[in-house]
Structure formats: C-alpha cells, structure tokens
N, C-alpha and C positions, 0 to 999 in steps of 0.2 A: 160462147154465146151462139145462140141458134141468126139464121139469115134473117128472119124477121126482129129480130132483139138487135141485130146490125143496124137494121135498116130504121128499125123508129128513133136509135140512137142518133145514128146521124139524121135525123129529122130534127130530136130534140137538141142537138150541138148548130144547127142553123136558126133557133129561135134568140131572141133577145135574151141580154142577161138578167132581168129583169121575172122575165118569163120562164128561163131555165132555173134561177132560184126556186122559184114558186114549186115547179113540178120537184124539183131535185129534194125541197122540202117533204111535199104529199106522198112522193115516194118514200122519202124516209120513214114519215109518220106510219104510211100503211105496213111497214114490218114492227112495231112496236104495238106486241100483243099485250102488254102489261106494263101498267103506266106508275110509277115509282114515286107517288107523291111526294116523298122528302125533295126525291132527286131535282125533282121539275121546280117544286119550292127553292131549293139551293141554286138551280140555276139561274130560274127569274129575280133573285137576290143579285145572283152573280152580274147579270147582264144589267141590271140599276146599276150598280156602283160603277162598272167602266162608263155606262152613258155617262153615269155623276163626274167620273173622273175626265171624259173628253168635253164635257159641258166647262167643266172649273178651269181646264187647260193644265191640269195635272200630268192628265197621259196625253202626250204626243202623239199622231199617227205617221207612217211612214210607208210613203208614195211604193206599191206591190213592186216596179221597176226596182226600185234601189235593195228589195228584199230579194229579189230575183238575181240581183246580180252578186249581192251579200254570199245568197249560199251557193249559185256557183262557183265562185271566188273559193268556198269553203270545199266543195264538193271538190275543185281541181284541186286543192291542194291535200285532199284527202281525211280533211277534217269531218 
C-alpha cells in the first residue's frame, strides 16, 4: 500500500462502525464491473430467509466475543 492508502486507512479505521460499514460497502460495490442478476437475486432470497429465520427464533445469534474466543480455542489447538 502506497503512504497515502496508509494514511486514509487509518483515517477510515477511526470512523464509527456504522460509518466504516457503509464506505467498506461503496468500496466493494465500486470494483463490481458486472452485476450477476441471478447472483444478487439468490442472495436477496438468501438474506430473507436468515432475517425470517432470526425473526421466528429459529436461528440463534452468537455474541462475536464467544466466536472470537471459539476459534482461538481452535486456532491454538491447531484446528
């Protein structure tokens, strides 16, 4: 990474997460020269059903902490 590329990153790593979503989004979008209608259809299928599924209390969610510590736990023992 060039010093300017350093430096708006740690710019953009000081902004809200909120606000780093967003951009980390717009950035993504801006390298996606061709847009995959099935794909994006399949996805926005896909992101229904989880909401459906945390909406109905099907899928459980699980506190980043305890996943964080999961794959460390995994990562030291070489899993």
């Amino acid at each position: 990474m060039t010093k300017q590329v350093l430096e708006l990153l740690q710019k953009a790593l000081a902004l809200p997460e909120a606000d780093r979503a967003a951009l980390a989004g717009s950035l993504l979008e801006s390298l996606e020269q061709v847009v995959d209608a099935d794909a994006e259809e399949a996805w926005q299928r896909e992101v229904s059903r989880r909401i459906s599924d945390l909406d109905s209390g099907k899928a459980k969610t699980v506190p980043w902490e305890e996943i964080r510590s999961r794959l460390a736990a995994r990562l030291a023992n070489g899993n």
